[in-house]
C-alpha positions as YAML, in Angstrom:
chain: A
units: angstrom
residues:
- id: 1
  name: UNK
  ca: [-5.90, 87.25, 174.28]
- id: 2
  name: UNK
  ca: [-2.60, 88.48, 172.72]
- id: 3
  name: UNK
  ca: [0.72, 87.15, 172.77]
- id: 4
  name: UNK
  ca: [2.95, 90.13, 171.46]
- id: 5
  name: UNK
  ca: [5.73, 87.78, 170.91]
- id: 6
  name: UNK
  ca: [4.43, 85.87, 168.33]
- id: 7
  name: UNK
  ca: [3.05, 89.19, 166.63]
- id: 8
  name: UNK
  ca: [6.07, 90.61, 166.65]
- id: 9
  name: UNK
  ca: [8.23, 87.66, 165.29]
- id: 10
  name: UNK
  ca: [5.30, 87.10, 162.60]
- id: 11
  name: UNK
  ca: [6.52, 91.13, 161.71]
- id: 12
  name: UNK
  ca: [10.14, 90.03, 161.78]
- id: 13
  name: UNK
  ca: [10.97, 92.12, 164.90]
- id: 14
  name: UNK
  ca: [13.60, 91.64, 167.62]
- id: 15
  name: UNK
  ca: [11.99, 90.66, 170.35]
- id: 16
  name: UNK
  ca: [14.24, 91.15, 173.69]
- id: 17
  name: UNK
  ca: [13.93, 89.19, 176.93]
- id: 18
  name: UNK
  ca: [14.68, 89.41, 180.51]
- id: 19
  name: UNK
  ca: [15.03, 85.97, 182.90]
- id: 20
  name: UNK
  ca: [13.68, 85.69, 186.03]
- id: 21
  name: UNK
  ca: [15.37, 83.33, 188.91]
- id: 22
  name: UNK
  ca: [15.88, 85.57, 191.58]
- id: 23
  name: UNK
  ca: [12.97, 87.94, 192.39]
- id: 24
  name: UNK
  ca: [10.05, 86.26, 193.84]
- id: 25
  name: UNK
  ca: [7.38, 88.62, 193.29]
- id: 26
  name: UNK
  ca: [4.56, 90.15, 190.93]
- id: 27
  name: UNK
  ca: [6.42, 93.44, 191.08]
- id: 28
  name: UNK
  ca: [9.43, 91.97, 188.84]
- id: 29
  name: UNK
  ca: [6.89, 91.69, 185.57]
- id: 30
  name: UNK
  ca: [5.62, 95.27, 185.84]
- id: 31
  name: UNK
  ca: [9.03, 96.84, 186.18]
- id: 32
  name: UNK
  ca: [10.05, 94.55, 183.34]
- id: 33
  name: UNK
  ca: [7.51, 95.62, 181.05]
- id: 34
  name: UNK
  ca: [8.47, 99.45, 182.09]
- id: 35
  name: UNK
  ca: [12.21, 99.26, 181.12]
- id: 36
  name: UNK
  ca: [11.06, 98.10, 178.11]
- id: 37
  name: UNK
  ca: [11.43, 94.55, 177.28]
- id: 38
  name: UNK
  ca: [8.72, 92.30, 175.42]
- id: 39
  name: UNK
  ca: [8.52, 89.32, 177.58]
- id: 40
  name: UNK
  ca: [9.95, 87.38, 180.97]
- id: 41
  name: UNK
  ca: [10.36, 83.85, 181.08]
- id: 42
  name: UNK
  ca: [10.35, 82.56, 184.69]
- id: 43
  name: UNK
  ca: [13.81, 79.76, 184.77]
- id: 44
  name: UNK
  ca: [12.33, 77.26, 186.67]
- id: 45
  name: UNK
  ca: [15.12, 74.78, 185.28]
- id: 46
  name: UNK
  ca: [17.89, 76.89, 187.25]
- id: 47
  name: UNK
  ca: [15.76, 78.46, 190.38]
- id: 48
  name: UNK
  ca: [14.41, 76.83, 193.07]
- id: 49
  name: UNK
  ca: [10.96, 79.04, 192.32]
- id: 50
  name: UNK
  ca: [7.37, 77.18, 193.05]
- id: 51
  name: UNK
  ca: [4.79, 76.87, 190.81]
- id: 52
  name: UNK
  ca: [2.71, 78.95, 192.65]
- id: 53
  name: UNK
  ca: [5.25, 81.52, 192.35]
- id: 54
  name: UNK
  ca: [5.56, 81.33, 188.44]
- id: 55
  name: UNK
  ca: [1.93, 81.30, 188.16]
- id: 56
  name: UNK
  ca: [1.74, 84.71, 189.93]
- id: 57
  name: UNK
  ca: [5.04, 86.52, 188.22]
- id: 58
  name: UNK
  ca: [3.25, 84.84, 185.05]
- id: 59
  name: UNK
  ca: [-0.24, 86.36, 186.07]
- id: 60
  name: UNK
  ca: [1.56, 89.80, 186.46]
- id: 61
  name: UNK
  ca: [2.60, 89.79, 183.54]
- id: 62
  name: UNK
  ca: [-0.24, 89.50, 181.73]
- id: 63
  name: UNK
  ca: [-2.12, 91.97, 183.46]
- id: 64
  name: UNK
  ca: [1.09, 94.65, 182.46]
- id: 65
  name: UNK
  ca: [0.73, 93.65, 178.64]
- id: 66
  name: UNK
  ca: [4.59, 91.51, 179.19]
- id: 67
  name: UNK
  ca: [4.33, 88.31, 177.21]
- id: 68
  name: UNK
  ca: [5.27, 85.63, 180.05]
- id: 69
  name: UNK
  ca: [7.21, 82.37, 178.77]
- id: 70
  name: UNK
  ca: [8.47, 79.21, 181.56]
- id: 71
  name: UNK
  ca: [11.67, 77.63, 181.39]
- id: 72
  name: UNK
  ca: [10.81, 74.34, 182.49]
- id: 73
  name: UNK
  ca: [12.90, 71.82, 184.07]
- id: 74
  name: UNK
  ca: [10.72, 68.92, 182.43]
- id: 75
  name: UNK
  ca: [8.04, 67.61, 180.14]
- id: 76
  name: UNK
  ca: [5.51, 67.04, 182.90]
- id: 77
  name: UNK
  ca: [5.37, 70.62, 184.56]
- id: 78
  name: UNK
  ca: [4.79, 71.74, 180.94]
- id: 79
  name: UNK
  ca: [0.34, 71.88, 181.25]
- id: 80
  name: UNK
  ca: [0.46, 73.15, 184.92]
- id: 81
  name: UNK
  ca: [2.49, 76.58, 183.91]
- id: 82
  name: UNK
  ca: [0.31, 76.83, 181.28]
- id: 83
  name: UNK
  ca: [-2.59, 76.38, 183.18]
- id: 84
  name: UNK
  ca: [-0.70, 78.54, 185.98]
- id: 85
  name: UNK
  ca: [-0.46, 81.84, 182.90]
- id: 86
  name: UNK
  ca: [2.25, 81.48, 180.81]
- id: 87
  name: UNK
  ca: [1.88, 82.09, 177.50]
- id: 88
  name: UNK
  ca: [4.90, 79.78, 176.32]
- id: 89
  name: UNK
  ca: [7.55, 77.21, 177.26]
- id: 90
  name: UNK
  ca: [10.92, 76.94, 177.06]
- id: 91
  name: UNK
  ca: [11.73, 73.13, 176.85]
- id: 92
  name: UNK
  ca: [15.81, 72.17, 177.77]
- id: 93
  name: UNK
  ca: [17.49, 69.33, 176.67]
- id: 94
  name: UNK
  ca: [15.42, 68.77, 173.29]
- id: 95
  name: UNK
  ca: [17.68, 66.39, 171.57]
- id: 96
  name: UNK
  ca: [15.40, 65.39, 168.86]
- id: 97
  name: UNK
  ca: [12.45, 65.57, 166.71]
- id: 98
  name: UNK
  ca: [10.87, 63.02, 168.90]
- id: 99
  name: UNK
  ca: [11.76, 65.31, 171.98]
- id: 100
  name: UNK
  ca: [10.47, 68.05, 170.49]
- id: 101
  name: UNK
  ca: [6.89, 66.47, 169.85]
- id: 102
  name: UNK
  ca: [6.55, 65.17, 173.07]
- id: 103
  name: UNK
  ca: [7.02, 69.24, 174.13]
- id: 104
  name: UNK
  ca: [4.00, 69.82, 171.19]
- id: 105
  name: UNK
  ca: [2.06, 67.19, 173.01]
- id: 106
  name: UNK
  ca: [2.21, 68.31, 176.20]
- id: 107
  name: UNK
  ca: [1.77, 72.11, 175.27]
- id: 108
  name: UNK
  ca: [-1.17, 71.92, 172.82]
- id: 109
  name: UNK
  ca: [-4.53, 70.76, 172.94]
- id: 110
  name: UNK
  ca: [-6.08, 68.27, 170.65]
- id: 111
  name: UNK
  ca: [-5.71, 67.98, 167.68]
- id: 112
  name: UNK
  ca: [-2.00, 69.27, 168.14]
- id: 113
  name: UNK
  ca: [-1.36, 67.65, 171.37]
- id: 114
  name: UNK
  ca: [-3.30, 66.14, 174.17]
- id: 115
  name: UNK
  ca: [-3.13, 68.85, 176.96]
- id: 116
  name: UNK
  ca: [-5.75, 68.20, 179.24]
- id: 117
  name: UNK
  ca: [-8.56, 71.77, 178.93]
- id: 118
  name: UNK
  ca: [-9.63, 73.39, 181.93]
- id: 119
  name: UNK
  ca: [-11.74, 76.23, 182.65]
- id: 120
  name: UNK
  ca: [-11.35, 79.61, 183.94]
- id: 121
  name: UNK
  ca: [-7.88, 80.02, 182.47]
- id: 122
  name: UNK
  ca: [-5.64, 83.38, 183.53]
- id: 123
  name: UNK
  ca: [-4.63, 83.81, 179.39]
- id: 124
  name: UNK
  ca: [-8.98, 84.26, 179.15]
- id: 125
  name: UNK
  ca: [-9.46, 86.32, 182.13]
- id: 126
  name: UNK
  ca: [-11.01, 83.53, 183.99]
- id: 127
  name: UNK
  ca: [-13.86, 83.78, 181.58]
- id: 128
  name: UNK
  ca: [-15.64, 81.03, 180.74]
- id: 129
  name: UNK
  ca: [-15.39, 80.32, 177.54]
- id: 130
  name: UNK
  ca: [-17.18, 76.51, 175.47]
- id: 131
  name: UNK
  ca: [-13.82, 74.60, 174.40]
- id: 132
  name: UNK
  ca: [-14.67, 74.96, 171.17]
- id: 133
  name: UNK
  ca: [-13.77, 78.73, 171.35]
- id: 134
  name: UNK
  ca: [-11.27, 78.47, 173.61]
- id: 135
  name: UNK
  ca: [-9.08, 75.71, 172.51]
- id: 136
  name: UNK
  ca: [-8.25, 76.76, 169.23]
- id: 137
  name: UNK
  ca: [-7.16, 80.10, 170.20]
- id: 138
  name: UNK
  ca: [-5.05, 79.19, 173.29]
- id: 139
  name: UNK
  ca: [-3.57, 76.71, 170.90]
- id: 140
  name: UNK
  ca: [-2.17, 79.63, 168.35]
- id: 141
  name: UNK
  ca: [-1.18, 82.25, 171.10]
- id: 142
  name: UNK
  ca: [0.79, 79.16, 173.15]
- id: 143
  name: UNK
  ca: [4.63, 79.50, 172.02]
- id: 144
  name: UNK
  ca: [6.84, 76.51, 172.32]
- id: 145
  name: UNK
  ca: [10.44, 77.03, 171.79]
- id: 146
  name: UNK
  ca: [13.03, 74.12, 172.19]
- id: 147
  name: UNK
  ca: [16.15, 74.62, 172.83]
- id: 148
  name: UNK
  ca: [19.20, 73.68, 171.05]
- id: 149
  name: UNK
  ca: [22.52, 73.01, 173.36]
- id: 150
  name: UNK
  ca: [24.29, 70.08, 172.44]
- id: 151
  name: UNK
  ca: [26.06, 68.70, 169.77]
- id: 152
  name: UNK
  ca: [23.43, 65.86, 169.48]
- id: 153
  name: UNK
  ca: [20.57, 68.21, 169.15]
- id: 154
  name: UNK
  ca: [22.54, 70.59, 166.27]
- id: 155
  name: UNK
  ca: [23.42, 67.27, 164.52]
- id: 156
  name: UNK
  ca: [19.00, 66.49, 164.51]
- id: 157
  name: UNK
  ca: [17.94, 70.51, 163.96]
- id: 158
  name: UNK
  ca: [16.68, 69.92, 160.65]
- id: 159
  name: UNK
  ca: [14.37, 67.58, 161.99]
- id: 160
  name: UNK
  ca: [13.86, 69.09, 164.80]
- id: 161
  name: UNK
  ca: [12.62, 72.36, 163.19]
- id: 162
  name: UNK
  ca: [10.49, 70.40, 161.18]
- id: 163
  name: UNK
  ca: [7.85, 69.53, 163.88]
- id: 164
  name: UNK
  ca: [4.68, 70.68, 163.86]
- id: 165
  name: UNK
  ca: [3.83, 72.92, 166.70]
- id: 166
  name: UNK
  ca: [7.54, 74.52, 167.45]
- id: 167
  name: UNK
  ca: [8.17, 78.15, 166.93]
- id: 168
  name: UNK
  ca: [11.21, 78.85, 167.58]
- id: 169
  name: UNK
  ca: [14.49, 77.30, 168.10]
- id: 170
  name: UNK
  ca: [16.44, 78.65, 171.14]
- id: 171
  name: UNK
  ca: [20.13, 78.56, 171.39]
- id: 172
  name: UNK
  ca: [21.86, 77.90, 174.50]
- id: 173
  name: UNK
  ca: [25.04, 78.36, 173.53]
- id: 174
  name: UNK
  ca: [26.84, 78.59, 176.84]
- id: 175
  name: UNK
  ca: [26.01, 74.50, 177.37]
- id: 176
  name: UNK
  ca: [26.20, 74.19, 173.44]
- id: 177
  name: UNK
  ca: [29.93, 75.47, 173.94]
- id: 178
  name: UNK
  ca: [30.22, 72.88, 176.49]
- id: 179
  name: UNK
  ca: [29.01, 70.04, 174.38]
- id: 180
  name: UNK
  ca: [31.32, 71.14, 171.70]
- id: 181
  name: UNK
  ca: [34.25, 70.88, 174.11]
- id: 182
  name: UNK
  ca: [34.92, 75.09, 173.44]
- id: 183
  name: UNK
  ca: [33.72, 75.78, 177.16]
- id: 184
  name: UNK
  ca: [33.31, 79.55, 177.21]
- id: 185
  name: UNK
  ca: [34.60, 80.50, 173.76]
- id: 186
  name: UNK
  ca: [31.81, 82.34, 172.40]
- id: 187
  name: UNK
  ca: [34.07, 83.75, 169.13]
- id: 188
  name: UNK
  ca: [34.62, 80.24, 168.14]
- id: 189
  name: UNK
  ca: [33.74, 79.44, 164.66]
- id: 190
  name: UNK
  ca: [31.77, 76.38, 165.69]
- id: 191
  name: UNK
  ca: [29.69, 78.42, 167.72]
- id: 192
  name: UNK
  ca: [29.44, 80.75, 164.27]
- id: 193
  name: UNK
  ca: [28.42, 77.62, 162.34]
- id: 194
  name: UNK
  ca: [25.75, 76.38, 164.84]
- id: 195
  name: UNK
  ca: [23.73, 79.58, 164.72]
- id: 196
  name: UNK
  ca: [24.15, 79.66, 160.74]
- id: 197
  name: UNK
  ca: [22.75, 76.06, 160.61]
- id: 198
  name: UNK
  ca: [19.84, 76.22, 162.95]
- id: 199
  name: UNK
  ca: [19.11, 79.57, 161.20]
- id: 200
  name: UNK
  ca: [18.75, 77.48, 157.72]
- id: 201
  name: UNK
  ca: [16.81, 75.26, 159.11]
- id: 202
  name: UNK
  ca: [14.57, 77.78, 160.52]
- id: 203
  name: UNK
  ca: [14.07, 79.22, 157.26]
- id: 204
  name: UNK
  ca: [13.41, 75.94, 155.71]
- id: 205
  name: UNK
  ca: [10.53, 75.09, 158.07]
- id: 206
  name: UNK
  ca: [9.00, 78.47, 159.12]
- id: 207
  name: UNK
  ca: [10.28, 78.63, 162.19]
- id: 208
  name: UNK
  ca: [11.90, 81.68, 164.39]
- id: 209
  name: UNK
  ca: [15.73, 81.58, 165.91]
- id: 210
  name: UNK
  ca: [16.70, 82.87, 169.42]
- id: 211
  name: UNK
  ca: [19.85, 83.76, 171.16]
- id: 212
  name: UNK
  ca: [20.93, 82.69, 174.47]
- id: 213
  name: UNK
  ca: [23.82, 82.75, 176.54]
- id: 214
  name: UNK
  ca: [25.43, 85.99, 175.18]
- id: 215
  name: UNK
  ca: [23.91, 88.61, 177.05]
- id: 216
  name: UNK
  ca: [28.07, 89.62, 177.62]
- id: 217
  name: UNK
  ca: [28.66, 89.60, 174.12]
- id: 218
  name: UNK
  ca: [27.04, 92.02, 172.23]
- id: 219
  name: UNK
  ca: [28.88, 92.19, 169.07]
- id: 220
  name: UNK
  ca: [28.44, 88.74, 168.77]
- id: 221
  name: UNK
  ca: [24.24, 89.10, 169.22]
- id: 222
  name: UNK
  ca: [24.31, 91.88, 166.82]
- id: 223
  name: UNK
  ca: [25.67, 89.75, 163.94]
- id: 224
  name: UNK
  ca: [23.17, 86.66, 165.18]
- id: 225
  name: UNK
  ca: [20.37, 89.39, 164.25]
- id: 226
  name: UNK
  ca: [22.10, 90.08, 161.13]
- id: 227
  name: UNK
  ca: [22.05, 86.56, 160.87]
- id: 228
  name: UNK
  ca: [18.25, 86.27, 161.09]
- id: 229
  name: UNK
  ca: [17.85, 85.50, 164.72]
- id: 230
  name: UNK
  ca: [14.49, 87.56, 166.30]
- id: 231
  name: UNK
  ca: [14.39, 86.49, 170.32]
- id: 232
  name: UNK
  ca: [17.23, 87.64, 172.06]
- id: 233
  name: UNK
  ca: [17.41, 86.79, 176.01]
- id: 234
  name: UNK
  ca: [19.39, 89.81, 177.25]
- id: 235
  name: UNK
  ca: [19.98, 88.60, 180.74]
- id: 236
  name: UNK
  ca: [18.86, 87.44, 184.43]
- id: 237
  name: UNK
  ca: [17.18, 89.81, 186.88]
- id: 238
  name: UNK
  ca: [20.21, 88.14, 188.92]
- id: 239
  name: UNK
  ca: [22.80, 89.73, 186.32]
- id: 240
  name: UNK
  ca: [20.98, 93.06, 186.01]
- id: 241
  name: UNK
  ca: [21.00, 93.81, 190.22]
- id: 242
  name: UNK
  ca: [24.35, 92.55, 190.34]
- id: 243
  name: UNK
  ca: [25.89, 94.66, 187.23]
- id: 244
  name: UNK
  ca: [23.81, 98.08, 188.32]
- id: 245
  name: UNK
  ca: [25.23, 97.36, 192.16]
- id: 246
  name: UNK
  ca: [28.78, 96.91, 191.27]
- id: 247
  name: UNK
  ca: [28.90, 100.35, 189.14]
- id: 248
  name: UNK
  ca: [27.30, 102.68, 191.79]
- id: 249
  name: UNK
  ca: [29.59, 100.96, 194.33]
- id: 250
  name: UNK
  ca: [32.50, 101.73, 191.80]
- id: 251
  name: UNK
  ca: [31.26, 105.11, 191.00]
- id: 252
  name: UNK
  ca: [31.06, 105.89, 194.64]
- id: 253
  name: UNK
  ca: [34.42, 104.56, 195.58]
- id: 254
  name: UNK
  ca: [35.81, 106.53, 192.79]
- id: 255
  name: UNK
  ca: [34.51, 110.01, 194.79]
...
């Protein structure tokens, strides 16, 4: 069982992302994988997808070697996408270090957490495998990124990075911009300042930085990389369709 996102992080490589809220099937993680990108993570917080649904995209993508992550839209989905194949959750709304354990809790099994252990797991194949062997490894391929997008969880991310079990801290900085009252001013420097602080407090703790919201601004993700951020999420499936549409409509109107 390999989760290429953590083994690429742990070699201080970008890893780049696609999200998925609009198409519903299996298909969407192989032609993922084939354009090139090292994971999906399935937005259940902002989709109206099933679980069934995620487990199968999240399925797919383990079968075409695409590390799957789930956005959730709470704590208590959290063990059944893991159960259902993903190999990692996004948690929303982490607003501090107490937040962000409760995500550990529910993500990890004993002794990190107390997710409940089933058998015949999608990450093992549906192998069965004695907990004893199983646990510890699910446990270290399992990402669990929290998310920092308001000014209440910047103001804790020192402690936040500091819990044991997180492994990355995930910027959302379109509702971070909100919080901060700069709605849709990516170039502000408060927007500059949050990335520089969660990055030091990444760096202080061991812990990896993404980028989110700024799939239109690529100047600004190229000097978050410079920065030290590793996870970039490049865009929807939604965004992708959309953008590729409009330009061959363009390009043929222009004939």
């Amino acid at each position: 069982m390999r989760n290429a996102v953590r083994d690429k992080l742990a070699r201080d490589e970008v890893v780049l992302s696609m999200s998925i809220r609009l198409v519903r099937t299996m298909e969407i993680a192989a032609l993922a994988q084939s354009a090139g990108f090292d994971s999906i993570y399935i937005d259940v917080e902002h989709s109206s997808f099933s679980l069934d649904t995620t487990s199968q995209i999240c399925m797919a993508g383990l079968a075409s070697g695409i590390t799957p992550f789930v956005r959730v839209p709470s704590i208590d989905v959290i063990p059944r996408v893991l159960d259902g194949g993903a190999l990692g959750v996004i948690a929303p709304h982490v607003q501090s270090a107490q937040d962000a354990a409760r995500v550990v809790r529910a993500a990890k099994y004993p002794p990190l957490g107390d997710r409940s252990f089933t058998g015949a797991l999608p990450q093992l194949g549906f192998r069965p495998f004695s907990a004893a062997e199983a646990l510890p490894a699910l446990n270290d391929a399992t990402t669990v990124v929290a998310m920092i997008e308001s000014a209440e969880a910047l103001g804790a991310v020192d402690e936040i990075a500091a819990v044991d079990g997180v492994d990355l801290l995930f910027i959302g900085t379109n509702d971070l911009c909100l919080s901060l009252g700069i709605p849709g001013q990516f170039d502000h420097a408060l927007v500059r300042d949050s990335y520089t602080r969660t990055m030091g407090a990444c760096r202080r703790h061991g812990k990896h930085l993404g980028i989110g919201g700024l799939a239109g601004q690529p100047k600004l993700v190229a000097e978050f990389i410079k920065l030290g951020a590793r996870y970039v999420s490049t865009g929807t499936d939604l965004s992708f369709l959309l953008g590729a549409a409009t330009a061959r409509v363009k390009q043929m109107r222009a004939l």
